[in-house]
N, C-alpha and C positions, 0 to 999 in steps of 0.2 A: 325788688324783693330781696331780702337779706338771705343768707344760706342757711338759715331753718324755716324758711318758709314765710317769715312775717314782712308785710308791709313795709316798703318801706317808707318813712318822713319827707316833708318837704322844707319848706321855710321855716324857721325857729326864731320866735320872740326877738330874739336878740340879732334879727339878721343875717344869721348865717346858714348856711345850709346844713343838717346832717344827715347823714347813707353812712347804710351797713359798712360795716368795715369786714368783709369776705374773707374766709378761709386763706390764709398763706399755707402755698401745696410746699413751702420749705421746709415747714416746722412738720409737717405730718411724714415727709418724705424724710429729715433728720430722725422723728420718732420712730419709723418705722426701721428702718436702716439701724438705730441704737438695739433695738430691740430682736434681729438677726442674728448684731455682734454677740447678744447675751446669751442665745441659744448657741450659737458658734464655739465661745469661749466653754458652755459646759460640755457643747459635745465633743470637743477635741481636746478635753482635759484627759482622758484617757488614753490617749496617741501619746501624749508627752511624755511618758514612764518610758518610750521606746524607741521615742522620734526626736531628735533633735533640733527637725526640720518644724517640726509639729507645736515644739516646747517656745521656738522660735516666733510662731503663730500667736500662740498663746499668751506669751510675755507681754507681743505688742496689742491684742484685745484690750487686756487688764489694765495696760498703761494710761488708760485712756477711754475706754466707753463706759464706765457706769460715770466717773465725774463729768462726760457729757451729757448725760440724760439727769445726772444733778442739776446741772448747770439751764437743761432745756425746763426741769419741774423749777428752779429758781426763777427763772425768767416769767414763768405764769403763773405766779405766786404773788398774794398780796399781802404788805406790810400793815394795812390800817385794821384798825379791832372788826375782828369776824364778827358778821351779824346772824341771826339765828339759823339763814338757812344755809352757812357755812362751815355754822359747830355743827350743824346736822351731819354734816357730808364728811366730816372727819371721821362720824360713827358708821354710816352708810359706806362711805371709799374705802376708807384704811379699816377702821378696826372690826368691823363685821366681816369682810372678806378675812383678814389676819385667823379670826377664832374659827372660822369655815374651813380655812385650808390648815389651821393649824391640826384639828379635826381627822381633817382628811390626811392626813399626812400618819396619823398618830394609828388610824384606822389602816394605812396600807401596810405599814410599818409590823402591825398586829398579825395583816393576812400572808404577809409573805415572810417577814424574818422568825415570826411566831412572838415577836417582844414588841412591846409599845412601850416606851417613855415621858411620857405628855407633860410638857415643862412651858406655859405659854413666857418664860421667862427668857427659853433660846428658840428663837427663830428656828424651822425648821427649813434648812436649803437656802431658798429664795426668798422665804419670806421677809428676809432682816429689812429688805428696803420699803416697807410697807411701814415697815415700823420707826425707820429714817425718816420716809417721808410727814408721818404724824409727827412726830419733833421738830423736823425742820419749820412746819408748820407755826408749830404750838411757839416757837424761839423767835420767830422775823421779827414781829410788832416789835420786840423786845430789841432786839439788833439793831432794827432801823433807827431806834432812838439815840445810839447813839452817833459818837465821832469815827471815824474810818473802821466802820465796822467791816470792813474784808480785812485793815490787818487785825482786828481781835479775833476772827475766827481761824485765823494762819495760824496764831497765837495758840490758840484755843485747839488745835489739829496737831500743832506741833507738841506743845506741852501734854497733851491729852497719854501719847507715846510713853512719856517717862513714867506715868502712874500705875502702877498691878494690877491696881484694884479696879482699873475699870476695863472690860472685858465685853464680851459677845452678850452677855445679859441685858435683854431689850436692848440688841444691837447697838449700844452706845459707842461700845469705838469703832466702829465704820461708821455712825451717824456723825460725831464728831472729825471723825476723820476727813471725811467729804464734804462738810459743812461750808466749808470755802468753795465750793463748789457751787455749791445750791446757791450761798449770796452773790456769788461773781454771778449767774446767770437772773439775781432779781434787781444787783447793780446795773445792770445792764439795761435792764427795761426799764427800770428807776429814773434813769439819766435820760434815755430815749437813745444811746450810744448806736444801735442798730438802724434807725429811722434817721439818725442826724447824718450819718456816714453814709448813710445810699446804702447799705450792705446788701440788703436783698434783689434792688433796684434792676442789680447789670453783674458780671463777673469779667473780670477782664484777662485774659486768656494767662497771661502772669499768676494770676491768683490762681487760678487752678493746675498750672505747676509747680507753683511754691507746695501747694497740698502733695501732692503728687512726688516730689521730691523729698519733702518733710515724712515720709511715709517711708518713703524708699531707706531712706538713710537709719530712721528709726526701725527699720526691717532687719536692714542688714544687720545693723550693729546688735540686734536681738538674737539675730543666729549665730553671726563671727566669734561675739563671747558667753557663748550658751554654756558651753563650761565653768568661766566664771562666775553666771548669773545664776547657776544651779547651786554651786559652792556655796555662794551668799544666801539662799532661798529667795533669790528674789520674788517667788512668785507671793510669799508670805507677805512680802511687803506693800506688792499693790494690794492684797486684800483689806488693808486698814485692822483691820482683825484683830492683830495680838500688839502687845505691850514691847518696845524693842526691843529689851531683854530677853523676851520666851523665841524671838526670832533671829538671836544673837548679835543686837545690836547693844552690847555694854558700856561702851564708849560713850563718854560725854558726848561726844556729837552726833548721835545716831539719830538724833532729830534733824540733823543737816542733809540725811538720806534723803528722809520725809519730804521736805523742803523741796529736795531736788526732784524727787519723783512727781510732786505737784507741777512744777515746773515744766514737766516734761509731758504729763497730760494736758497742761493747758496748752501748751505747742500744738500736742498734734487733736484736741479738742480744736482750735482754731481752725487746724490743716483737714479735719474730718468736715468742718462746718464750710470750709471752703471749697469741697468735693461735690457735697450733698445737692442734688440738682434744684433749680426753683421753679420750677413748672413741672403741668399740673402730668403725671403718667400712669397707666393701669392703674398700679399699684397705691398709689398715695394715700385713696381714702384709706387704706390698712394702717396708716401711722392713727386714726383714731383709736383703733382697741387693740391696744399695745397690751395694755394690763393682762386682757383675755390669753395673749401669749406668755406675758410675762408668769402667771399666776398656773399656767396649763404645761407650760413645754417640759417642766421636771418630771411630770407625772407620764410622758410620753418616752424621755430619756433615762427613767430611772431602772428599766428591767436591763437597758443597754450598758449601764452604769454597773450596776451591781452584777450582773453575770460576768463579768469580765469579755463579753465579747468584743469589745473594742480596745481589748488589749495584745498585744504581740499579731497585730494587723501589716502584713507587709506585702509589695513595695509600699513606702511611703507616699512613692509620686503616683497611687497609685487609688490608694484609698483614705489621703487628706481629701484629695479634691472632691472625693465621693461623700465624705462628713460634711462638706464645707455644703455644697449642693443641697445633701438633706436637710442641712441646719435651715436653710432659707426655704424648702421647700413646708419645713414642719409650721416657719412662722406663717407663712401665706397662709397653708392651713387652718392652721388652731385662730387666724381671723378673720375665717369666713362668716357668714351669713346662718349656716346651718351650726355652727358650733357654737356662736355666738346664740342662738336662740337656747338649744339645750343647755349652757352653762351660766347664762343671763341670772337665774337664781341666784348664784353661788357667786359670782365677781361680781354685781350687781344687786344684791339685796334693796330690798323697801319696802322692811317690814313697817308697814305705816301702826300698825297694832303697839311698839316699841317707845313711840312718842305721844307726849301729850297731847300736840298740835298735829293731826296725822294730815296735815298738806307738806310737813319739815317733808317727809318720805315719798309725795309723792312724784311720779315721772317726771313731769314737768323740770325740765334742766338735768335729764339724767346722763351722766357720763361714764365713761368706762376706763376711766383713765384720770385717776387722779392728779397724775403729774398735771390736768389740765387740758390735756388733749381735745375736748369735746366744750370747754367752755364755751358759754352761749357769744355771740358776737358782739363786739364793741362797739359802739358808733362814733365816728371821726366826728368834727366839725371841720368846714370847710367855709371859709368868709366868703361871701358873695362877691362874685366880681362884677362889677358894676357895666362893664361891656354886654354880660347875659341879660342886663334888662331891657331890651330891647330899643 
């Protein structure tokens, strides 16, 4: 049986055997773990106005967990021409959730600041990656075609920085920013570089201290120069966000920043992918409906956001640890069973009314996670070995 349930194959025409190709509890267990850091990283953005220790925290999330979960929606991502019920799910995934929570957002924004702005042009909060992810889309085919598309899109991230004119409107420069990101992780599966190397296979106790160490060092060196890293904004920088200029990078070489802060997430993206455990535990199936967190957790941290109460919170060592907790406790939440049923509407749309064809919309292959999370199973082939026949 494959892991939605269907039958599985025997013999195949051409002799060889095919079977399901079953859930890897890595990829759900890195999805889910990605998607902590990201509630992590907002709830403890408010500690860092006061905490050093906190800002510390903060610095190393940014360096490094959303171009991981680039990298994880690259990897499950296909280069060849999307057939119909693929451009369906662009409008299903990304842009019908986009104008739902853009909505929702425009509406909370009304009942509690008493102003609404409703601009579907800026992303509101969280949404920008929804709207990365629909480009990153809409660009592969295009990428794939040609020669060493990882360095054109280096190209393309770095030069991106020098330009004014392109800014947070439909999130284009964090979509470009990142974009080496998303292809390193469809290079990846492209080549087969993860299946050729054994990587998921076995971890050899080395490799999980190289991570471990890779972590440490980029820990420290986040708090040791927290004064200079504030100086500079660094934190403006991992955002991808603003043009070098508006974030004081004037210098001809402030793309060499860039450069080096890619460099430094794809370290510890490596070092993070090295941690991430491969078997299967409580928690795993949660790396499924990642989005359901992704797309809810602002709306849960935003009254903590805006009232200031997680501001001039002290001791540090007292109540990081107590954010760090609730951060993980609100994603196990927001993807559960029950939450997932009453928000399914709203992160999962199918309006079948919407399309010509109303089977484009229907459940069948429905997922909650556009990065891919929920894609339906592959099937390997596997040559017969000629000892099996008896």
């Amino acid at each position: 049986m494959t892991d939605n349930g269907a039958p599985s194959t025997g013999a195949t025409p051409t002799g060889a055997i095919a079977r399901p190709k079953r859930r890897v509890p890595f990829w759900d267990n890195a999805r889910f773990a990605c998607i902590v850091l990201v509630v992590l990283g907002h709830a403890v953005q408010r500690l860092t106005y006061d905490s050093d220790i906190a800002l510390g925290l903060y610095l190393l999330v940014y360096a490094f967990h959303m171009p991981a979960f680039a990298i994880i929606s690259g990897y499950f991502s296909k280069s060849d021409s999307p057939n119909r019920r693929q451009m369906a799910r662009v409008i299903t995934d990304i842009l019908l959730p986009y104008l739902i929570f853009e909505g929702l957002w425009a509406l909370t924004k009304w009942l509690v600041e008493g102003r609404a702005d409703p601009n579907l042009t800026q992303p509101a909060w969280t949404l920008w990656f929804l709207l990365a992810l629909g480009i990153f889309r809409l660009v592969l085919p295009y990428l794939a075609l040609l020669r060493w598309p990882l360095l054109w899109t280096v190209l393309i991230s770095i030069g991106a920085g020098y330009l004014p004119n392109i800014d947070s409107t439909f999130s284009l420069s964090r979509t470009l920013g990142l974009l080496p990101f998303f292809t390193l992780g469809w290079w990846l599966r492209e080549h087969d570089i993860v299946e050729r190397l054994g990587l998921l296979r076995s971890r050899a106790w080395w490799v999980f201290a190289g991570g471990l160490a890779a972590f440490a060092v980029a820990g420290w060196t986040a708090w040791f120069f927290v004064d200079e890293w504030r100086a500079m904004s660094l934190r403006d920088w991992l955002f991808y966000d603003e043009n070098y200029a508006a974030i004081g990078g004037t210098q001809w070489w402030a793309g060499g920043v860039r450069l080096a802060l890619m460099l430094v997430a794809i370290v510890l993206s490596t070092a993070f992918f090295a941690l991430v455990p491969r078997s299967t535990h409580w928690w795993t199936h949660f790396g499924q409906y990642t989005m359901y967190v992704y797309l809810l957790h602002s709306f849960v941290l935003y009254p903590f956001r805006e009232s200031g109460v997680l501001r001039n919170l002290d001791p540090t060592w007292l109540w990081l640890p107590i954010v760090v907790v609730l951060s993980v406790l609100i994603a196990l939440a927001l993807a559960t069973r029950p939450v997932r049923r009453v928000f399914r509407p709203l992160v999962e749309p199918r309006p079948t009314w919407l399309f010509a064809d109303r089977t484009l919309a229907a459940k069948e292959g429905r997922r909650s996670d556009p990065t891919g999370s929920r894609r339906p199973p592959e099937r390997a082939k596997i040559h017969a070995d000629p000892r099996q026949n008896g």
